[in-house]
N, C-alpha and C positions, 0 to 999 in steps of 0.2 A: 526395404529401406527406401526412404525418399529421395529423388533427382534434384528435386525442385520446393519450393515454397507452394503453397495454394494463394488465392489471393490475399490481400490486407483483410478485404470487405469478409473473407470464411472467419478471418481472427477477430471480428470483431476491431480493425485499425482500420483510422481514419489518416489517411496521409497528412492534413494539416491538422491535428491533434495529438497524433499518437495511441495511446490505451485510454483518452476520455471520448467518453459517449460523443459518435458523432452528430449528435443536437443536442444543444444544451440541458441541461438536468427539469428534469418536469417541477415545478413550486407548488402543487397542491394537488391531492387524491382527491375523487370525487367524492361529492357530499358525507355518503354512508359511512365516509372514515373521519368524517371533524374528529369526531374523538382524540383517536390518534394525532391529528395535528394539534389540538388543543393543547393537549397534555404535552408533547413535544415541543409547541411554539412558549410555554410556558417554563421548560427546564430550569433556565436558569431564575428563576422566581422562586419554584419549588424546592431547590436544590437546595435554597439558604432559608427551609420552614422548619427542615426537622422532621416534616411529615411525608417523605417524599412517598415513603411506601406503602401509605395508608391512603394516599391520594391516587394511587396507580393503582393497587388493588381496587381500585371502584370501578376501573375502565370497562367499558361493557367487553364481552367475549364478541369481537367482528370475525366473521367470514373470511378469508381475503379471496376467495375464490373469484370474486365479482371486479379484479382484478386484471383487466385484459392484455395490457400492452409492458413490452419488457419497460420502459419507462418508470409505469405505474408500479409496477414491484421493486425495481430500484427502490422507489419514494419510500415506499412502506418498507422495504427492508432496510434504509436506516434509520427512517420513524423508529422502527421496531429494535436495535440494535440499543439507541440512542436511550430509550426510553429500559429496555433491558438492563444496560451496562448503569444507568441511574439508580435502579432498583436496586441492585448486588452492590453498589458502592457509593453510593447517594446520602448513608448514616454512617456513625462511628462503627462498626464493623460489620464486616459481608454478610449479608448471607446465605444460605445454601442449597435454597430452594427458589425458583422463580413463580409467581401465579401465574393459572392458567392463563389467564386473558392476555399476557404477555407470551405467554412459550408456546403456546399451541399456534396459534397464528404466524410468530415467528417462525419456526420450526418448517410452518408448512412454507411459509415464503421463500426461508432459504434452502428449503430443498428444491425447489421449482427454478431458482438462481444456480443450482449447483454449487450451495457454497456452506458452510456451518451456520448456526444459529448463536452468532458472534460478533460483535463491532469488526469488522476486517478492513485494510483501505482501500476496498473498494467500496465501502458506505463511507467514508470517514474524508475520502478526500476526490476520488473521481467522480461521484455522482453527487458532491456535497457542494456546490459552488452556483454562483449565478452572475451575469455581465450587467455592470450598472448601465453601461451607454451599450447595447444590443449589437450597435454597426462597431464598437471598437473589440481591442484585440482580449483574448485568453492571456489576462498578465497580472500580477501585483498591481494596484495604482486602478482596476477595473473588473474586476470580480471581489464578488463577497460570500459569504459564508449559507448557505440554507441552513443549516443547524450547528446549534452551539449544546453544549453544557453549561457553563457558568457566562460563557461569553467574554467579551472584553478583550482588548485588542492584540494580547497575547496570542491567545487560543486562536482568534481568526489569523493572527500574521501566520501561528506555526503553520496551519493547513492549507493557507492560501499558495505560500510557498512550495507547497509539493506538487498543489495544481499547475501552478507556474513552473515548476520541472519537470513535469509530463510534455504540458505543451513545449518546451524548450527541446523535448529529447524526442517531437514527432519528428524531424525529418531521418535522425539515424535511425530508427526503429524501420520508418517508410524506403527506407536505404539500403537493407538486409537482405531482403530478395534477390535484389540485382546486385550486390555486392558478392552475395554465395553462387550466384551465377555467371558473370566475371569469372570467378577465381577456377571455377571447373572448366572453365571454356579454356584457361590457360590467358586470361586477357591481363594483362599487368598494368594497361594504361588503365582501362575500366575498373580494375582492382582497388588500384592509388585514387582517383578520383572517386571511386565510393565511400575509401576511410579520409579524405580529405572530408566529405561530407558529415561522416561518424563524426570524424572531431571537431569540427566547427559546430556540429550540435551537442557536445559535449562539452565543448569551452563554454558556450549560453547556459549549458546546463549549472555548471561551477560557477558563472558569474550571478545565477539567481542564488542559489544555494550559499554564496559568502551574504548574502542580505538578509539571513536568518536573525542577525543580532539586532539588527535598525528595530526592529517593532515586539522583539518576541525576550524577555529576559530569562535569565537559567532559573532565577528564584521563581519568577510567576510561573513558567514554563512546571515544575518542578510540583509546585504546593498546590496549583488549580489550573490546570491542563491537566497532568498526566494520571493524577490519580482515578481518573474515570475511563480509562482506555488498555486498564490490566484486564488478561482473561484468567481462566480456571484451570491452566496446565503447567504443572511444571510453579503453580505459585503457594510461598511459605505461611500467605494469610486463606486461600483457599486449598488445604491439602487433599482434602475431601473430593472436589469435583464440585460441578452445581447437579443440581437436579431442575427439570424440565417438567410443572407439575403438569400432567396431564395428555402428556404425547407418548402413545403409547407404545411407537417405536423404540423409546428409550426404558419402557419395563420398566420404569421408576429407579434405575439405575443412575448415579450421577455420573453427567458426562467431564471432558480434559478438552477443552479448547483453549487456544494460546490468542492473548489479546492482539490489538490492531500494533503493525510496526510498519515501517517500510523495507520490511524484507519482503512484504506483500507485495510491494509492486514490480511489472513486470520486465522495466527498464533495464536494471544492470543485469538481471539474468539473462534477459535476451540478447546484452552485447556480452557480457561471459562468453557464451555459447558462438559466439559470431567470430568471436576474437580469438577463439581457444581458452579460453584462462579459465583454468580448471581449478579445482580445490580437491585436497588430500581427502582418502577414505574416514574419516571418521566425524564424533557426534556434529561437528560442523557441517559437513556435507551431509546427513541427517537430516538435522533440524532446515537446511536450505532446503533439500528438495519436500519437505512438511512445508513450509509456506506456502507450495503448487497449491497445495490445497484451498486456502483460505483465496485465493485468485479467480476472477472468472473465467470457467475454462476455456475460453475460447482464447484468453492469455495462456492459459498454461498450455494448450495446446500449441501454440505458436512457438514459446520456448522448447517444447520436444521435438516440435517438427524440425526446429535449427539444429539442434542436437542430431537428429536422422540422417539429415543432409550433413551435417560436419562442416567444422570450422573454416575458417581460409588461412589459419596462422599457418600450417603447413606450405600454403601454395606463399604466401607470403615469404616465408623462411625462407624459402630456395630462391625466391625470385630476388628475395633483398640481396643476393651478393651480386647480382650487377646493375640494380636497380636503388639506385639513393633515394631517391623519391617517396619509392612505393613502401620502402622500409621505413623511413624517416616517416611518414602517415599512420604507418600502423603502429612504432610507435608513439606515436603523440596521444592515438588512441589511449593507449593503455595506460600515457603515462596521466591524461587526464583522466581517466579512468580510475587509476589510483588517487590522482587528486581528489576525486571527489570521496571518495573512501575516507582518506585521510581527514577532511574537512569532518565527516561522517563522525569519524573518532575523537574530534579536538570538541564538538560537540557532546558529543556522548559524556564526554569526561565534565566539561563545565555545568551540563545542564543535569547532570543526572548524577554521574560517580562522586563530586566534590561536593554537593549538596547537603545537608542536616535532615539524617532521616527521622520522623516525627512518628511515622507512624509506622506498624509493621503491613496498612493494606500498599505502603509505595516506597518497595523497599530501593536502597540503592546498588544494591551489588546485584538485584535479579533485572531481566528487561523488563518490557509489557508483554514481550513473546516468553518470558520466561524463562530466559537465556542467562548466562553469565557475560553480557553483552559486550565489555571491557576486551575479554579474550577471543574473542568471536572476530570483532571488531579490528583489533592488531593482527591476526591470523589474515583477514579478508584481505587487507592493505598489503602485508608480504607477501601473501601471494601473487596477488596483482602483478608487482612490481618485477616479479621473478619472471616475468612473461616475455621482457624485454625482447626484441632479436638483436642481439649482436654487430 
Protein backbone atom coordinates (compact mmCIF):
# COMPACT_ATOMS: atom_id res chain seq x y z
CA UNK A 1 0.00 0.00 0.00
CA UNK A 2 1.15 3.60 -0.74
CA UNK A 3 2.68 6.26 2.13
CA UNK A 4 2.68 8.76 -0.16
CA UNK A 5 1.52 10.49 -3.55
CA UNK A 6 4.27 10.33 -6.43
CA UNK A 7 4.53 13.54 -8.02
CA UNK A 8 1.84 15.76 -10.02
CA UNK A 9 4.30 15.64 -13.10
CA UNK A 10 3.94 11.05 -12.73
CA UNK A 11 0.00 11.95 -13.00
CA UNK A 12 0.08 13.79 -15.66
CA UNK A 13 -0.99 17.34 -13.24
CA UNK A 14 -0.08 20.56 -13.81
CA UNK A 15 -0.33 22.52 -10.51
CA UNK A 16 -1.67 25.70 -12.45
CA UNK A 17 -4.02 23.65 -14.55
CA UNK A 18 -5.09 20.70 -12.90
CA UNK A 19 -5.93 17.44 -15.33
CA UNK A 20 -5.52 20.00 -18.63
CA UNK A 21 -2.57 19.31 -20.77
CA UNK A 22 0.25 21.37 -19.29
CA UNK A 23 0.75 23.28 -22.93
CA UNK A 24 -1.99 24.29 -24.56
CA UNK A 25 -3.76 21.86 -26.94
CA UNK A 26 -1.85 21.40 -30.32
CA UNK A 27 -4.30 23.18 -33.53
CA UNK A 28 -3.13 21.22 -36.41
CA UNK A 29 -1.64 17.57 -37.39
CA UNK A 30 1.03 17.62 -39.78
CA UNK A 31 0.27 17.92 -43.30
CA UNK A 32 -0.23 13.88 -44.19
CA UNK A 33 -3.46 14.29 -42.05
CA UNK A 34 -5.36 17.53 -43.82
CA UNK A 35 -7.71 15.07 -44.37
CA UNK A 36 -8.72 14.38 -41.05
CA UNK A 37 -8.70 18.14 -40.42
CA UNK A 38 -10.72 18.95 -43.47
CA UNK A 39 -13.42 16.82 -42.77
CA UNK A 40 -13.39 17.70 -39.18
CA UNK A 41 -13.00 21.64 -39.72
CA UNK A 42 -16.08 21.15 -41.95
CA UNK A 43 -18.60 19.13 -39.42
CA UNK A 44 -20.87 21.46 -38.83
CA UNK A 45 -21.47 22.24 -42.69
CA UNK A 46 -21.62 18.45 -43.36
CA UNK A 47 -23.78 17.71 -40.50
CA UNK A 48 -26.81 19.78 -42.10
CA UNK A 49 -26.18 17.87 -45.93
CA UNK A 50 -27.67 14.69 -45.13
CA UNK A 51 -24.63 13.33 -46.59
CA UNK A 52 -22.55 13.03 -43.77
CA UNK A 53 -21.71 9.37 -44.32
CA UNK A 54 -21.16 9.24 -47.74
CA UNK A 55 -18.73 12.03 -47.48
CA UNK A 56 -16.62 10.40 -44.64
CA UNK A 57 -16.60 7.08 -46.23
CA UNK A 58 -14.41 8.81 -48.90
CA UNK A 59 -11.61 9.73 -46.32
CA UNK A 60 -8.56 8.04 -47.48
CA UNK A 61 -7.33 5.13 -44.91
CA UNK A 62 -4.23 7.32 -42.95
CA UNK A 63 -1.56 5.61 -40.97
CA UNK A 64 -1.38 7.30 -37.64
CA UNK A 65 1.71 5.71 -36.84
CA UNK A 66 3.67 8.93 -38.20
CA UNK A 67 2.21 10.34 -35.19
CA UNK A 68 5.11 11.16 -32.77
CA UNK A 69 4.28 13.35 -29.89
CA UNK A 70 1.47 12.67 -26.98
CA UNK A 71 0.18 16.06 -28.24
CA UNK A 72 -0.35 14.98 -31.83
CA UNK A 73 -2.45 11.89 -30.78
CA UNK A 74 -4.64 13.87 -28.52
CA UNK A 75 -5.41 15.94 -31.93
CA UNK A 76 -6.12 12.95 -33.87
CA UNK A 77 -7.87 11.25 -31.15
CA UNK A 78 -10.51 13.73 -31.11
CA UNK A 79 -10.28 14.50 -34.95
CA UNK A 80 -11.10 10.91 -34.77
CA UNK A 81 -13.76 10.67 -31.96
CA UNK A 82 -15.42 13.85 -33.59
CA UNK A 83 -15.70 12.55 -36.93
CA UNK A 84 -16.68 8.81 -35.48
CA UNK A 85 -19.59 10.03 -33.23
CA UNK A 86 -20.83 12.13 -36.70
CA UNK A 87 -20.92 9.12 -38.63
CA UNK A 88 -23.03 6.73 -36.00
CA UNK A 89 -25.26 9.96 -35.44
CA UNK A 90 -24.97 12.41 -37.99
CA UNK A 91 -28.40 10.84 -40.06
CA UNK A 92 -31.96 10.12 -38.89
CA UNK A 93 -30.84 6.82 -37.39
CA UNK A 94 -27.53 4.98 -36.07
CA UNK A 95 -25.82 2.99 -37.49
CA UNK A 96 -24.01 -0.10 -36.71
CA UNK A 97 -21.07 -0.31 -38.27
CA UNK A 98 -18.21 2.21 -38.62
CA UNK A 99 -15.87 2.33 -42.01
CA UNK A 100 -12.69 1.30 -41.87
CA UNK A 101 -10.96 4.55 -42.56
CA UNK A 102 -12.57 5.82 -39.36
CA UNK A 103 -12.21 2.59 -36.88
CA UNK A 104 -8.90 1.28 -37.67
CA UNK A 105 -7.05 4.42 -37.21
CA UNK A 106 -9.13 5.27 -34.33
CA UNK A 107 -8.82 2.06 -32.74
CA UNK A 108 -5.14 2.26 -32.99
CA UNK A 109 -4.86 5.73 -31.69
CA UNK A 110 -6.84 5.12 -28.69
CA UNK A 111 -5.20 2.27 -27.75
CA UNK A 112 -1.86 4.05 -27.80
CA UNK A 113 -3.77 6.77 -25.44
CA UNK A 114 -4.94 4.10 -23.30
CA UNK A 115 -8.43 4.85 -23.61
CA UNK A 116 -11.51 3.43 -25.93
CA UNK A 117 -12.33 4.18 -29.36
CA UNK A 118 -15.02 6.67 -28.07
CA UNK A 119 -15.75 10.50 -27.81
CA UNK A 120 -14.62 10.46 -23.98
CA UNK A 121 -13.93 14.00 -21.99
CA UNK A 122 -10.78 13.90 -22.46
CA UNK A 123 -11.11 14.57 -26.39
CA UNK A 124 -14.39 16.57 -25.88
CA UNK A 125 -13.25 18.97 -23.37
CA UNK A 126 -9.34 18.86 -21.93
CA UNK A 127 -7.65 18.71 -25.09
CA UNK A 128 -10.59 20.61 -27.03
CA UNK A 129 -9.93 24.30 -26.32
CA UNK A 130 -7.41 27.20 -27.38
CA UNK A 131 -6.59 30.91 -25.56
CA UNK A 132 -7.66 33.94 -27.78
CA UNK A 133 -5.08 36.38 -26.07
CA UNK A 134 -2.01 33.56 -25.43
CA UNK A 135 -0.48 35.91 -22.22
CA UNK A 136 -4.24 35.75 -20.64
CA UNK A 137 -5.78 33.43 -18.36
CA UNK A 138 -7.60 29.49 -18.95
CA UNK A 139 -11.33 31.03 -18.37
CA UNK A 140 -14.70 31.72 -20.19
CA UNK A 141 -14.35 35.24 -21.71
CA UNK A 142 -10.64 33.70 -23.39
CA UNK A 143 -10.72 30.35 -24.71
CA UNK A 144 -12.64 28.88 -27.54
CA UNK A 145 -13.62 25.82 -28.86
CA UNK A 146 -11.04 23.59 -31.42
CA UNK A 147 -13.84 21.53 -32.39
CA UNK A 148 -17.47 21.66 -32.71
CA UNK A 149 -20.19 19.45 -34.13
CA UNK A 150 -23.01 21.72 -35.28
CA UNK A 151 -21.27 24.79 -33.41
CA UNK A 152 -22.88 27.69 -32.30
CA UNK A 153 -22.74 29.30 -29.06
CA UNK A 154 -24.44 26.86 -27.05
CA UNK A 155 -22.27 23.85 -27.77
CA UNK A 156 -19.04 26.17 -27.23
CA UNK A 157 -20.46 27.75 -23.83
CA UNK A 158 -21.37 23.94 -22.56
CA UNK A 159 -17.61 22.76 -23.17
CA UNK A 160 -16.02 25.94 -22.43
CA UNK A 161 -17.32 25.70 -19.04
CA UNK A 162 -15.90 22.33 -18.05
CA UNK A 163 -12.56 23.64 -19.28
CA UNK A 164 -13.06 26.54 -16.86
CA UNK A 165 -13.76 24.05 -14.12
CA UNK A 166 -10.72 22.09 -14.45
CA UNK A 167 -8.70 25.13 -14.45
CA UNK A 168 -10.79 26.48 -11.28
CA UNK A 169 -10.34 22.93 -9.53
CA UNK A 170 -6.08 23.03 -10.26
CA UNK A 171 -5.28 24.27 -7.01
CA UNK A 172 -7.36 21.49 -4.91
CA UNK A 173 -6.30 18.77 -6.95
CA UNK A 174 -2.37 20.42 -6.81
CA UNK A 175 -3.35 20.43 -2.84
CA UNK A 176 -3.84 16.46 -2.27
CA UNK A 177 -0.51 15.52 -1.86
CA UNK A 178 0.25 17.54 1.01
CA UNK A 179 -3.03 17.56 2.39
CA UNK A 180 -2.90 13.29 2.72
CA UNK A 181 0.43 14.03 4.18
CA UNK A 182 -0.58 16.61 6.81
CA UNK A 183 -3.11 14.42 7.89
CA UNK A 184 -0.56 11.23 8.59
CA UNK A 185 1.92 13.27 10.14
CA UNK A 186 -0.83 14.07 12.78
CA UNK A 187 -0.55 17.97 11.43
CA UNK A 188 -3.94 19.52 12.09
CA UNK A 189 -2.86 23.16 11.42
CA UNK A 190 -1.34 21.75 7.87
CA UNK A 191 -4.48 19.72 7.59
CA UNK A 192 -7.06 22.77 8.04
CA UNK A 193 -5.05 24.90 5.76
CA UNK A 194 -5.04 22.35 3.04
CA UNK A 195 -8.91 21.87 2.97
CA UNK A 196 -9.13 25.68 3.35
CA UNK A 197 -7.38 25.56 0.09
CA UNK A 198 -9.83 22.48 -1.35
CA UNK A 199 -12.63 24.75 -0.67
CA UNK A 200 -11.63 27.93 -1.97
CA UNK A 201 -11.11 25.92 -5.10
CA UNK A 202 -14.29 24.54 -4.92
CA UNK A 203 -16.26 27.63 -4.33
CA UNK A 204 -14.50 28.98 -7.95
CA UNK A 205 -15.28 25.76 -9.03
CA UNK A 206 -19.46 26.32 -8.12
CA UNK A 207 -19.18 29.95 -9.17
CA UNK A 208 -18.19 28.97 -12.90
CA UNK A 209 -20.45 26.08 -12.86
CA UNK A 210 -23.80 28.49 -11.75
CA UNK A 211 -22.74 30.30 -15.45
CA UNK A 212 -23.81 27.36 -17.25
CA UNK A 213 -27.30 29.08 -18.12
CA UNK A 214 -25.77 32.78 -19.45
CA UNK A 215 -24.83 31.29 -22.99
CA UNK A 216 -25.90 27.59 -23.03
CA UNK A 217 -30.07 26.98 -23.24
CA UNK A 218 -31.75 23.47 -22.07
CA UNK A 219 -33.57 23.46 -25.53
CA UNK A 220 -30.41 24.10 -27.79
CA UNK A 221 -28.29 22.17 -25.13
CA UNK A 222 -30.96 19.24 -25.63
CA UNK A 223 -31.96 19.04 -29.67
CA UNK A 224 -28.13 19.97 -31.02
CA UNK A 225 -25.41 19.53 -28.57
CA UNK A 226 -26.36 16.45 -27.02
CA UNK A 227 -27.38 14.26 -29.57
CA UNK A 228 -23.97 13.69 -31.06
CA UNK A 229 -22.17 12.76 -27.80
CA UNK A 230 -24.30 9.25 -26.81
CA UNK A 231 -22.22 6.02 -27.01
CA UNK A 232 -23.03 2.22 -27.77
CA UNK A 233 -23.57 0.87 -24.20
CA UNK A 234 -26.22 0.52 -22.29
CA UNK A 235 -28.18 2.71 -25.30
CA UNK A 236 -32.18 1.81 -26.38
CA UNK A 237 -31.40 3.23 -30.17
CA UNK A 238 -28.09 1.15 -30.22
CA UNK A 239 -28.80 -2.30 -28.45
CA UNK A 240 -26.71 -4.13 -30.75
CA UNK A 241 -23.17 -2.43 -30.02
CA UNK A 242 -21.20 -0.84 -32.93
CA UNK A 243 -18.88 -2.77 -34.95
CA UNK A 244 -15.46 -1.60 -35.69
CA UNK A 245 -15.22 -2.37 -39.56
CA UNK A 246 -11.75 -3.63 -39.94
CA UNK A 247 -9.82 -3.87 -36.55
CA UNK A 248 -9.08 -7.11 -36.09
CA UNK A 249 -8.87 -7.13 -32.56
CA UNK A 250 -12.48 -6.87 -32.27
CA UNK A 251 -13.06 -10.24 -34.61
CA UNK A 252 -15.88 -8.23 -36.19
CA UNK A 253 -17.68 -8.47 -32.95
CA UNK A 254 -19.74 -5.27 -31.91
CA UNK A 255 -18.31 -3.48 -29.37
CA UNK A 256 -20.46 -1.49 -25.64
CA UNK A 257 -18.79 1.78 -25.15
CA UNK A 258 -20.71 4.44 -23.00
CA UNK A 259 -20.67 8.01 -24.65
CA UNK A 260 -18.64 11.26 -23.36
CA UNK A 261 -20.16 12.56 -19.54
CA UNK A 262 -18.50 14.26 -16.99
CA UNK A 263 -18.35 11.37 -14.92
CA UNK A 264 -15.13 11.12 -17.04
CA UNK A 265 -13.44 13.61 -15.37
CA UNK A 266 -11.06 13.22 -12.77
CA UNK A 267 -12.04 16.21 -10.26
CA UNK A 268 -14.72 15.04 -8.06
CA UNK A 269 -13.38 11.42 -7.85
CA UNK A 270 -10.25 12.54 -6.78
CA UNK A 271 -11.65 14.84 -3.92
CA UNK A 272 -14.16 11.68 -3.13
CA UNK A 273 -11.35 9.79 -2.34
CA UNK A 274 -9.44 12.83 -0.47
CA UNK A 275 -12.40 13.59 1.61
CA UNK A 276 -13.55 9.99 2.40
CA UNK A 277 -16.94 10.24 0.67
CA UNK A 278 -17.68 6.97 -0.33
CA UNK A 279 -20.58 5.60 -2.26
CA UNK A 280 -22.75 2.28 -1.50
CA UNK A 281 -21.81 -1.24 -3.11
CA UNK A 282 -23.99 -1.19 -5.99
CA UNK A 283 -24.81 -0.59 -9.98
CA UNK A 284 -23.76 3.20 -8.90
CA UNK A 285 -20.47 2.35 -7.67
CA UNK A 286 -20.26 0.17 -10.83
CA UNK A 287 -20.93 2.28 -13.43
CA UNK A 288 -18.28 5.19 -11.30
CA UNK A 289 -15.39 3.05 -11.07
CA UNK A 290 -16.30 2.08 -15.32
CA UNK A 291 -15.73 5.75 -16.17
CA UNK A 292 -11.63 4.97 -14.63
CA UNK A 293 -11.77 3.74 -17.92
CA UNK A 294 -12.68 6.20 -20.35
CA UNK A 295 -9.88 8.56 -18.36
CA UNK A 296 -6.27 9.09 -19.09
CA UNK A 297 -4.66 6.72 -17.02
CA UNK A 298 -2.34 8.66 -15.63
CA UNK A 299 -5.73 10.35 -14.01
CA UNK A 300 -7.07 7.19 -13.09
CA UNK A 301 -3.92 6.33 -11.67
CA UNK A 302 -3.79 9.30 -9.39
CA UNK A 303 -7.39 8.52 -8.08
CA UNK A 304 -6.15 4.94 -7.00
CA UNK A 305 -3.19 6.03 -5.67
CA UNK A 306 -5.44 8.43 -3.26
CA UNK A 307 -7.48 5.52 -2.50
CA UNK A 308 -4.02 3.45 -1.38
CA UNK A 309 -2.96 6.13 0.77
CA UNK A 310 -6.47 6.67 2.25
CA UNK A 311 -8.56 9.42 3.13
CA UNK A 312 -8.00 12.12 5.81
CA UNK A 313 -11.81 12.20 6.80
CA UNK A 314 -10.78 9.91 9.64
CA UNK A 315 -7.78 11.99 10.95
CA UNK A 316 -10.15 14.91 10.50
CA UNK A 317 -13.05 13.30 12.57
CA UNK A 318 -10.90 12.84 15.64
CA UNK A 319 -9.21 15.97 15.20
CA UNK A 320 -12.59 17.95 14.73
CA UNK A 321 -13.62 17.66 18.41
CA UNK A 322 -11.15 20.08 19.67
CA UNK A 323 -10.48 21.72 16.61
CA UNK A 324 -13.37 24.10 15.13
CA UNK A 325 -11.42 25.13 12.40
CA UNK A 326 -10.10 22.12 11.01
CA UNK A 327 -13.73 20.69 11.10
CA UNK A 328 -15.53 23.68 9.92
CA UNK A 329 -12.99 23.39 6.41
CA UNK A 330 -13.64 19.98 5.96
CA UNK A 331 -16.87 20.55 6.06
CA UNK A 332 -17.26 23.48 3.82
CA UNK A 333 -15.52 20.84 1.57
CA UNK A 334 -18.09 18.59 1.37
CA UNK A 335 -20.66 20.85 1.82
CA UNK A 336 -19.54 22.63 -1.61
CA UNK A 337 -18.90 19.44 -2.77
CA UNK A 338 -22.40 18.62 -2.65
CA UNK A 339 -23.22 21.97 -4.01
CA UNK A 340 -21.92 21.35 -6.86
CA UNK A 341 -23.71 17.89 -7.21
CA UNK A 342 -26.77 19.50 -6.58
CA UNK A 343 -26.25 22.25 -9.29
CA UNK A 344 -25.12 18.83 -11.30
CA UNK A 345 -28.86 17.66 -10.72
CA UNK A 346 -31.05 21.07 -11.13
CA UNK A 347 -29.19 20.78 -14.46
CA UNK A 348 -29.80 17.49 -15.37
CA UNK A 349 -33.44 17.80 -14.71
CA UNK A 350 -33.85 21.14 -16.92
CA UNK A 351 -31.60 20.33 -19.75
CA UNK A 352 -32.32 16.90 -20.23
CA UNK A 353 -35.18 15.06 -17.85
CA UNK A 354 -38.03 18.06 -18.69
CA UNK A 355 -37.18 18.26 -22.24
CA UNK A 356 -39.62 16.84 -25.43
CA UNK A 357 -38.04 13.68 -26.50
CA UNK A 358 -38.20 13.80 -30.46
CA UNK A 359 -36.42 11.15 -31.17
CA UNK A 360 -35.45 7.62 -29.73
CA UNK A 361 -31.32 8.19 -30.82
CA UNK A 362 -31.63 11.14 -27.46
CA UNK A 363 -33.62 9.65 -25.16
CA UNK A 364 -34.54 11.55 -21.88
CA UNK A 365 -34.59 9.14 -19.19
CA UNK A 366 -31.19 7.21 -20.44
CA UNK A 367 -27.74 9.49 -19.93
CA UNK A 368 -24.91 9.77 -22.72
CA UNK A 369 -23.14 7.37 -20.24
CA UNK A 370 -26.19 5.27 -20.56
CA UNK A 371 -27.14 5.70 -17.10
CA UNK A 372 -30.63 6.40 -15.51
CA UNK A 373 -28.90 9.58 -14.75
CA UNK A 374 -31.82 11.19 -12.60
CA UNK A 375 -31.27 8.42 -9.96
CA UNK A 376 -27.48 8.23 -10.13
CA UNK A 377 -27.56 11.95 -9.68
CA UNK A 378 -30.00 12.21 -6.25
CA UNK A 379 -27.97 9.12 -4.99
CA UNK A 380 -24.45 11.17 -5.54
CA UNK A 381 -25.85 14.30 -3.84
CA UNK A 382 -27.13 12.22 -0.56
CA UNK A 383 -24.30 10.71 -0.23
CA UNK A 384 -22.22 13.48 -0.21
CA UNK A 385 -24.12 15.30 2.18
CA UNK A 386 -24.02 12.18 4.64
CA UNK A 387 -20.25 12.81 5.12
CA UNK A 388 -20.72 15.63 7.21
CA UNK A 389 -18.71 15.54 10.70
CA UNK A 390 -20.69 16.43 13.40
Amino acid sequence: MLKELKSLETYEICPERGFLPSTDPLQKLPDAFAAWEQAAGELPKLLVSDRIRSLLERLPLLDPSALSTKAQKERAMMLLSYLGHAYVWGESAPLEELPEVIAVPWHKVAGELGRPPVLSYASYALSNWRRLDSDGPIACGNIALLQNFLGGIDEEWFILIHVDIERQAAPAIATIPGALKAAQAGDEQGTSAALKLVGDSLDAMNRVMDRMPLHCDPYCYYNRVRPYIHGWRDNPALPAGLKYAGVGEYGGKPQFFRGETGAQSAIVPALDALLGVGHKDDPLLHYLREMRDYMPPAHRSFIEDIEAVGSLRDFAARAAKGNAELRDNYNRCVTLLGKFRTTHLDYASSYIDKQKQTSANNPTKVGTGGTPFMVYLKKHRDETDSFLIG
